[in-house]
TIVEX-38944 format. One record per residue: x, y, z of N, C-alpha, C in turn; residue in three letters. Coordinates in steps of 0.05 Angstrom, whole numbers, plus 5000, padded with zeros to 4 digits. Each point is the difference from the previous one (the first is absolute). Last residue first. Example, Ala and Ser with C-alpha at 12.3 -4.5 7.8 and 13.67 -1.06 7.14 Angstrom:
2
525749555142501650245001498550225014SER
500648854999498250245000501850245000ALA
***
This chain:
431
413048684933499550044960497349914989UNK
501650435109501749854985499149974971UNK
499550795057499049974985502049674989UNK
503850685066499350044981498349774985UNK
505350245084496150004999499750114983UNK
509449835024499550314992496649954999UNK
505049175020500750275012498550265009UNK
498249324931498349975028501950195016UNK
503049964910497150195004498949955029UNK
507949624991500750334989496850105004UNK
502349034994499750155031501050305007UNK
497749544904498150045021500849985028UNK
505850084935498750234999496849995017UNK
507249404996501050215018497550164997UNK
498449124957500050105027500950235019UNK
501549894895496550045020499849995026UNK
508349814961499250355005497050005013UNK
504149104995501150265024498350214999UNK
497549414930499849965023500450205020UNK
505150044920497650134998498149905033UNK
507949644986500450265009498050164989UNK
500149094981499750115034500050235011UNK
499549654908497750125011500149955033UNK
506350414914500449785025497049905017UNK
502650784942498849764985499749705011UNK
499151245014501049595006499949844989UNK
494750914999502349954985502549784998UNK
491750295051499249964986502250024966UNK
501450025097498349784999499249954970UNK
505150765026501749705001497849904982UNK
496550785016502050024977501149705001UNK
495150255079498949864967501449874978UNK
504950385080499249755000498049834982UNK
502450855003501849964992500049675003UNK
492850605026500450104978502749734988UNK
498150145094498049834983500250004972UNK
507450205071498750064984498349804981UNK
504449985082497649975007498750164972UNK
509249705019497849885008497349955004UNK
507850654969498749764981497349845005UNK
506150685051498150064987498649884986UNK
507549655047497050045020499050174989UNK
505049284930500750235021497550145019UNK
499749274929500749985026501150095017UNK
496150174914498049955019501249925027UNK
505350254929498950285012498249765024UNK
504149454941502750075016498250265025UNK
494549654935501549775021501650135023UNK
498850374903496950075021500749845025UNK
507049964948500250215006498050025014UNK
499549324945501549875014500650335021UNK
493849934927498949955029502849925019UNK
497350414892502349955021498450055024UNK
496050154921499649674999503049975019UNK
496150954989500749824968501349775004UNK
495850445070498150014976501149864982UNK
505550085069497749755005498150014977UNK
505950685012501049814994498749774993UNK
495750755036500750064971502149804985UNK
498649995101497549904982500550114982UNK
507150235043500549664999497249974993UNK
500750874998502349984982499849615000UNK
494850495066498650144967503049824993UNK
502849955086497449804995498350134970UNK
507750505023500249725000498049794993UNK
498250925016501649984988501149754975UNK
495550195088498249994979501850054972UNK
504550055076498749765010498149964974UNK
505650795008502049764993498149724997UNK
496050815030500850014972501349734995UNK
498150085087496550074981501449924967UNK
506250215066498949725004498750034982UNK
502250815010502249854974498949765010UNK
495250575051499350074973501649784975UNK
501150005095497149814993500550154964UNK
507250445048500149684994497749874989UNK
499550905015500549974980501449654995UNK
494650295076498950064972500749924974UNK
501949605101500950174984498750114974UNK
500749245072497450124986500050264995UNK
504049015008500650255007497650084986UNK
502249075000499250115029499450345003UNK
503249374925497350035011499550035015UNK
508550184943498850055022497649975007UNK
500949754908501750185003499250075026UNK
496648994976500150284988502350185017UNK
502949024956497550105016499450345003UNK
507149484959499249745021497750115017UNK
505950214906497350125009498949775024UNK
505849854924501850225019497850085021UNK
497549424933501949835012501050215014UNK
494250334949498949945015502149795022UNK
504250584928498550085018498249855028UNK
504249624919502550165026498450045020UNK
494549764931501049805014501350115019UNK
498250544931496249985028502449745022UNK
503950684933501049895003497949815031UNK
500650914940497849794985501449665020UNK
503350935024500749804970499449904988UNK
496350435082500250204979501649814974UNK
499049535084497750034968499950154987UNK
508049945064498849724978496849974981UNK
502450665061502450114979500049744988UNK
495250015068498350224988501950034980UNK
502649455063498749874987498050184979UNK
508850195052500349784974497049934996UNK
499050615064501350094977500149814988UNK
498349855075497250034982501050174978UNK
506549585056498949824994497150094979UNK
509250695001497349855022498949794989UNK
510250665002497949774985497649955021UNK
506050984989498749795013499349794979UNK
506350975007498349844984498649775020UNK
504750895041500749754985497349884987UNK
499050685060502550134995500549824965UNK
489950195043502549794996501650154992UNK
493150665041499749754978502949755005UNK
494551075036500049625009500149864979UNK
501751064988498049875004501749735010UNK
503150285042498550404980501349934974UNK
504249275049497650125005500050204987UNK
504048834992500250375001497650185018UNK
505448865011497050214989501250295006UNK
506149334996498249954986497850125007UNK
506650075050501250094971499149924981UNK
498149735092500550274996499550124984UNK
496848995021503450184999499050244984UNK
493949335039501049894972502850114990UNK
495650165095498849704981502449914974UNK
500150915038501449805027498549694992UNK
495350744957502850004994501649735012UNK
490950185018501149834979502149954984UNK
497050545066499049715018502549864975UNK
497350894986502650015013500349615009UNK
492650334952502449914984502550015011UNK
492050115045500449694992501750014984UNK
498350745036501049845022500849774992UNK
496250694944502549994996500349835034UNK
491249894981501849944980502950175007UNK
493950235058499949745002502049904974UNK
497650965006502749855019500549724999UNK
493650354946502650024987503149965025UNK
488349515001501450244996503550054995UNK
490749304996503150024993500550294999UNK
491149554996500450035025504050035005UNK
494250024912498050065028501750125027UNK
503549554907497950204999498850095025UNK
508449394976497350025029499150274990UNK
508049744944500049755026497249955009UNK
501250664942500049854984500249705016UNK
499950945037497249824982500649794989UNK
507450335040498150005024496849974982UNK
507250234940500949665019498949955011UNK
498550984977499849754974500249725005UNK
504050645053497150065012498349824975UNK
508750045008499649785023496850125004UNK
504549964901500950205023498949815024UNK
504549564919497350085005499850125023UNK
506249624909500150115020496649995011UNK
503349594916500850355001499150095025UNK
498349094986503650025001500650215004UNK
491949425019500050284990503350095004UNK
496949065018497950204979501250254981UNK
503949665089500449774979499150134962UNK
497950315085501750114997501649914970UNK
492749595049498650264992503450174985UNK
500949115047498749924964499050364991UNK
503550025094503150014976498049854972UNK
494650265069501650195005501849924970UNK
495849375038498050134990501050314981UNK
504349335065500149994972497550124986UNK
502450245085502350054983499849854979UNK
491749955056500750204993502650094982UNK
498349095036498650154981500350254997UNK
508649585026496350015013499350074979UNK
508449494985499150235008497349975004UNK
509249344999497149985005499550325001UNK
508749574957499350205022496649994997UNK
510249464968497550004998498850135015UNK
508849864949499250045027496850154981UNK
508449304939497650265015498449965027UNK
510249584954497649935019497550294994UNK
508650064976498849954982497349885001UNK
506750415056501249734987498649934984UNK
499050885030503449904989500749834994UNK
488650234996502950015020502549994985UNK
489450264957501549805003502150095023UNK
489450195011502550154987501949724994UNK
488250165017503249724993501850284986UNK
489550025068502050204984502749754991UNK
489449845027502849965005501050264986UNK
488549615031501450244978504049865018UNK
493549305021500050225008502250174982UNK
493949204969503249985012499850335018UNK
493649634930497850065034503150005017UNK
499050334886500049845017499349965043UNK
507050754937497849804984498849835021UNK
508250615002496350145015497549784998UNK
511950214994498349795004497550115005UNK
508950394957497950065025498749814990UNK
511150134986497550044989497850005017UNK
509950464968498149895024498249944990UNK
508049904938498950165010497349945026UNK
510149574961497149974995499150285021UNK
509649764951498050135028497150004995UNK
506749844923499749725021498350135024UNK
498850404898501950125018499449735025UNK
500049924903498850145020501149925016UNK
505250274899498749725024498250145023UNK
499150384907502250005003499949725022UNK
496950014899500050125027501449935018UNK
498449734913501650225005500350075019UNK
494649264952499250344999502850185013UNK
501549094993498250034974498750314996UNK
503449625087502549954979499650214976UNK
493149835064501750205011502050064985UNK
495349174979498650314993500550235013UNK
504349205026500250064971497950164986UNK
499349785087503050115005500250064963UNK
491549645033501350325006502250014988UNK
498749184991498250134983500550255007UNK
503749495063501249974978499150174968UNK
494849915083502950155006502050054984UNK
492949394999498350274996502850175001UNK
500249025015500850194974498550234993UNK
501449715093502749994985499550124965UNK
492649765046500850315018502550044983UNK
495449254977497950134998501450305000UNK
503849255054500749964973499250184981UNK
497649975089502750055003501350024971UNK
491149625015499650345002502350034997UNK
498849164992499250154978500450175011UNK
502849525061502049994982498650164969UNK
494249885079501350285008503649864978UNK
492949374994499150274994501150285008UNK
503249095009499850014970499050394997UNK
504449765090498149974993499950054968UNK
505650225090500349834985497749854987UNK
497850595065502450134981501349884976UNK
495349665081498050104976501850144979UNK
503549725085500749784980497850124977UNK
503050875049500449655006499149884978UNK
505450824972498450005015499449715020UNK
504450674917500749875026498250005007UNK
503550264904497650015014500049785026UNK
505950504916500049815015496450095022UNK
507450224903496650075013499949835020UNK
509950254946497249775002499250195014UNK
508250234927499149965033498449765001UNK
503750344909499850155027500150105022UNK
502749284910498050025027501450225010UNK
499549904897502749955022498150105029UNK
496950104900499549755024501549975010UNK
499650714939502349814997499349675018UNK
494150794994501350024971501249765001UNK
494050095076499450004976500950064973UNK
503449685095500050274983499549904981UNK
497349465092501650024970500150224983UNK
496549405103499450224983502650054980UNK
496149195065502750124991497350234981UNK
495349515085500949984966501750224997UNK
496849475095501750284993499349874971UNK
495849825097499249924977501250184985UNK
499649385099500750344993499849824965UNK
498549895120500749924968499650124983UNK
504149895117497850114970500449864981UNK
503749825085497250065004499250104973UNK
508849745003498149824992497150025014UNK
509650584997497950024974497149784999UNK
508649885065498350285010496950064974UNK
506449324989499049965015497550205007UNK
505049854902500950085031497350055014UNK
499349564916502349975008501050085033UNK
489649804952501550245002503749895012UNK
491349464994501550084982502350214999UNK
492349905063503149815007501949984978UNK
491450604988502050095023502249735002UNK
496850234898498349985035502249935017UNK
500650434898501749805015498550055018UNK
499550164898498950045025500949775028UNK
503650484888499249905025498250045019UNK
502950304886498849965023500249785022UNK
508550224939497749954994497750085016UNK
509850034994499050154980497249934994UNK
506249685060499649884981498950044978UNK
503050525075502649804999499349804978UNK
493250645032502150164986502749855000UNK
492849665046499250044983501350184972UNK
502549755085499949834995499249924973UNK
499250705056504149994991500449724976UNK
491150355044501050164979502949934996UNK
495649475053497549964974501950184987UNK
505949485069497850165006499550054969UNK
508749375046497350054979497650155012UNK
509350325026499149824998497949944991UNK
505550755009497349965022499349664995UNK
507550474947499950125026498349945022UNK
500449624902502649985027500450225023UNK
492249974947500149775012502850005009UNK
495550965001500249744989500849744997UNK
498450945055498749714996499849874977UNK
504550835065500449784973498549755000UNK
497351065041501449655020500449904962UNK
496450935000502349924997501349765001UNK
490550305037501950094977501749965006UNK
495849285046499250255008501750074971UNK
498949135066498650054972498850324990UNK
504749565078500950194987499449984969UNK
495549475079503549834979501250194984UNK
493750465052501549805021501749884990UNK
494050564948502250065009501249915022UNK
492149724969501749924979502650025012UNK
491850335050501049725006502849904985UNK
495750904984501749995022500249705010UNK
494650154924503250115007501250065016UNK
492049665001500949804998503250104989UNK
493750565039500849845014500349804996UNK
497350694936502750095021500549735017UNK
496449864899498949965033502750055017UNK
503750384915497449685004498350085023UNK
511150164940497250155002498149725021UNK
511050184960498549835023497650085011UNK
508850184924497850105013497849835004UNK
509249864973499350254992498350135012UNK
506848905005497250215007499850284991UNK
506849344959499750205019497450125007UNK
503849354942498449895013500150185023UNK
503350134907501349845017498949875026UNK
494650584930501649734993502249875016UNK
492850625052502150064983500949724986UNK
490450095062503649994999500250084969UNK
491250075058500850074981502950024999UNK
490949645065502850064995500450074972UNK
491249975073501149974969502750134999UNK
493049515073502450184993500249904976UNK
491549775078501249984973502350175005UNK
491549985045502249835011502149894985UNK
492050644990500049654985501749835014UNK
498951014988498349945029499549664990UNK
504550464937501450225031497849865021UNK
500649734901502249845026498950135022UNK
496750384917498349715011501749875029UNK
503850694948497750145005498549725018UNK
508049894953500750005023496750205011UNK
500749554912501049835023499350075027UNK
497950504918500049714991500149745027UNK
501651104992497349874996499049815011UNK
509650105002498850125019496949974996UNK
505749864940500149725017498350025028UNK
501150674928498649834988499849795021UNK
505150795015496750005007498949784991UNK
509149974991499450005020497249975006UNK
506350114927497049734997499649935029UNK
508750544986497350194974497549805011UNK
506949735035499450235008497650104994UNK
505349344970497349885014499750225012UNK
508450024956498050034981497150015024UNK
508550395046498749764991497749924979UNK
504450775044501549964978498149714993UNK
498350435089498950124971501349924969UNK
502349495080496549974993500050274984UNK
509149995036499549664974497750054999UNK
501150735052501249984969499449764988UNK
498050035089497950314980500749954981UNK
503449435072498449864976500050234979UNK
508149875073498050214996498949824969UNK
505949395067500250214977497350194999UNK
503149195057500050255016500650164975UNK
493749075025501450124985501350285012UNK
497549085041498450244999502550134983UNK
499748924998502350215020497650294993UNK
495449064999501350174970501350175025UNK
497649225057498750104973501950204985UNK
501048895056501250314993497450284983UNK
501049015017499450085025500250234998UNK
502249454927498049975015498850175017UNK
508950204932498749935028497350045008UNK
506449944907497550135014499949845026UNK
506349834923500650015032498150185017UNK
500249624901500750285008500050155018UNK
497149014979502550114995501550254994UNK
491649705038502350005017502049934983UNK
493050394963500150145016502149895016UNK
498349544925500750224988501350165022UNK
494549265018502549955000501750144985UNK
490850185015501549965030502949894987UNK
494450174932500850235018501349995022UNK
496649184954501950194977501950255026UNK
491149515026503149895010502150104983UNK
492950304984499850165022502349895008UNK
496249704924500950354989500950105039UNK
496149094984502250074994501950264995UNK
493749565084499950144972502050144982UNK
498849255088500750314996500249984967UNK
497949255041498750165025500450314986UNK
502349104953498050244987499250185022UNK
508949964979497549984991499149655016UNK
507350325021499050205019497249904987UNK
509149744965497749835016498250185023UNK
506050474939498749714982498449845014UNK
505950645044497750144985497849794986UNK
505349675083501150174978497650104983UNK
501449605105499149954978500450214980UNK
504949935085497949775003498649934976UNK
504650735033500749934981500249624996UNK
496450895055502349835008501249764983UNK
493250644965501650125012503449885017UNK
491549534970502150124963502050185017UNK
493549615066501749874985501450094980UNK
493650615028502549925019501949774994UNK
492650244954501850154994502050055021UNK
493649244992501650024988501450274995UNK
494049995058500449755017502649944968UNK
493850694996502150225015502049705005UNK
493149804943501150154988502950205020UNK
493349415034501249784978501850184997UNK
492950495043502949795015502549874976UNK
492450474965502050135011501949855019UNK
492549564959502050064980502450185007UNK
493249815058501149734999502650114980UNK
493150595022501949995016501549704993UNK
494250234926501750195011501649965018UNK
493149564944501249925031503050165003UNK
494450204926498049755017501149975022UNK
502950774929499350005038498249795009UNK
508149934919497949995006498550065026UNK
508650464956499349835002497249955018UNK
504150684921500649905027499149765003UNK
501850364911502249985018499050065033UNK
492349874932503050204988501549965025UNK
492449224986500350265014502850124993UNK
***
């Protein structure tokens, strides 16, 4: 296993582990004899950390410099969206944080599950705090930028005290001209965090960032811009959200009704505006009149801020990201995987909006024509992925396609059986 340690007996291994880092502390035992309770890359750190008079007990002092400048000047600026995709799209409801320090070990920016950012920021795991190892003691990104390598450090591992509810998974990042580290990618969370499989994604993320950064090099362009733009959640049975980022970097998370997201994917659409008598069909052919809509866009000011929606006509002030955007802009690329991996279900299935049922409709058949045209030419690993979304389930069509493209004959098995409790469902005719 890549640098954690085994979960057969976890709580045993954490005692051991807090039962000698108190000894090394009172100096009861030295680095050398820590093995084998403590791992060597970890007893390395601890004796790095108390010889650079880190206090245990202590967390990072809160910084008092203004970030705006060091984070726009920062190369990782530019390979924001990339981490953002990659990482922090999946965190916000995982119980997760994704950090991004500076080659010195200065935090930059602190994305994830709001309410695991607001747990972090107790050991001031926040922009700016110094976390690298002589400032924080062994943790994944100081730790990992002190050796220039990947780490993963679980919670008793960790040097200072306050740090040992989490665990955490950082790889150094490197300028693809000169390989002189950057920063790191960090990823917080509990003991799952520390995992072969969340050390591929962390790893996966780092050199996508790297690849950007040198085709940013390679063409000329210029850097993007670090402010992420708002995005909208619609996908799926989660209730529609609105995600702005904050000052600390944390994003705030806002539940809207159906109606306000109905409102902002219709707005979403149509960039060149849309009067409120045009909005009122496009919400409710029937029963939507024009007072009722400008009430809801007054509703929906005081939701999302002011200065993002216009009028005469109703459109966005600002650009937007959406979840059914990256996925309609992943098949316009030809890009079926992104897509269906972005795709946790349909566009508002609750609403019954015209012009929402209309982009469901599209997006949904969309998808499913594109993963059986895959399947035709001998890719089932995509047909899989569709059948087990709640459109999937009950496509009979797509469950042939398996059965009769498998080679496994369990998973031929399966299909027959889905598809015969597809026809008894539906009192269709068994074979």
């Amino acid at each position: 296993m890549a640098d954690g340690i085994s979960q057969t007996s976890d709580r045993t291994a954490a005692r051991a582990l807090r039962a000698a880092h108190d000894r090394f502390l009172a100096g009861e035992l030295n680095a050398a004899a820590l093995d084998p309770v403590v791992r060597p890359v970890i007893a390395g750190s601890w004796q790095r950390s108390l010889a650079s008079g880190v206090d245990p007990d202590l967390v990072p002092a809160p910084t008092t410099r203004s970030l705006d400048d060091v984070r726009a000047a920062h190369p990782l600026a530019a390979a924001l969206p990339v981490i953002r995709k990659l990482l922090v799209a999946d965190a916000l409801d995982a119980g997760v944080v994704v950090a991004v320090s500076a080659a010195d070990g200065t935090l930059l920016w602190v994305e994830g599950d709001p309410a695991a950012c607001r747990r972090v920021e107790r050991m001031n795991f926040v922009p700016g705090a110094d976390w690298s190892e002589p400032g924080a003691g062994t943790n994944a990104p100081g730790t990992a930028l002190a050796l220039d390598r990947e780490v993963q450090i679980t919670g008793p591992e960790h040097f200072s005290r306050a740090a040992r509810p989490w665990s955490c998974t950082a790889v150094p990042v490197h300028d693809p001209g000169t390989g002189v580290a950057l920063g790191a990618i960090d990823l917080t969370g509990g003991m799952a965090v520390a995992s072969a499989q969340t050390l591929a994604l962390v790893r996966a993320t780092a050199v996508a960032v790297e690849n950007h950064l040198a085709l940013l090099r390679l063409t000329g362009a210029g850097a993007v811009p670090a402010a992420a733009p708002a995005h909208l959640a619609v996908l799926g049975a989660q209730r529609p959200r609105w995600i702005t980022g904050t000052d600390t970097g944390c994003p705030r998370v806002r539940t809207l009704t159906g109606r306000h997201a109905d409102i902002l994917v219709v707005l979403s659409r149509h960039p060149e505006g849309l009067s409120a008598d045009h909005l009122a069909v496009l919400l409710d052919e029937k029963d939507l009149d024009v007072v009722t809509v400008r009430a809801e866009m007054s509703r929906l000011r005081k939701v999302i801020g002011a200065r993002q929606l216009a009028s005469r006509p109703y459109r966005l002030r600002e650009p937007i990201t959406s979840d059914v955007g990256a996925v309609l802009a992943a098949l316009d690329a030809g890009d079926l995987r992104a897509a269906l991996f972005g795709y946790p279900g349909p566009l508002l299935p609750q609403s019954v909006s015209p012009a929402v049922a209309r982009l469901r409709a599209e997006l949904s058949a969309s998808l499913r024509a594109a993963v059986l045209a895959e399947s035709a030419r001998g890719n089932s690993a995509l047909l899989r992925r569709w059948l087990e979304l709640p459109e999937g389930r009950d496509d009979r069509d797509g469950w042939c396609a398996l059965r009769d493209g498998a080679e496994e004959p369990v998973a031929r098995a399966r299909a027959a059986g889905q598809m015969a409790g597809i026809d008894y469902a539906f009192g269709r005719p068994g074979p």
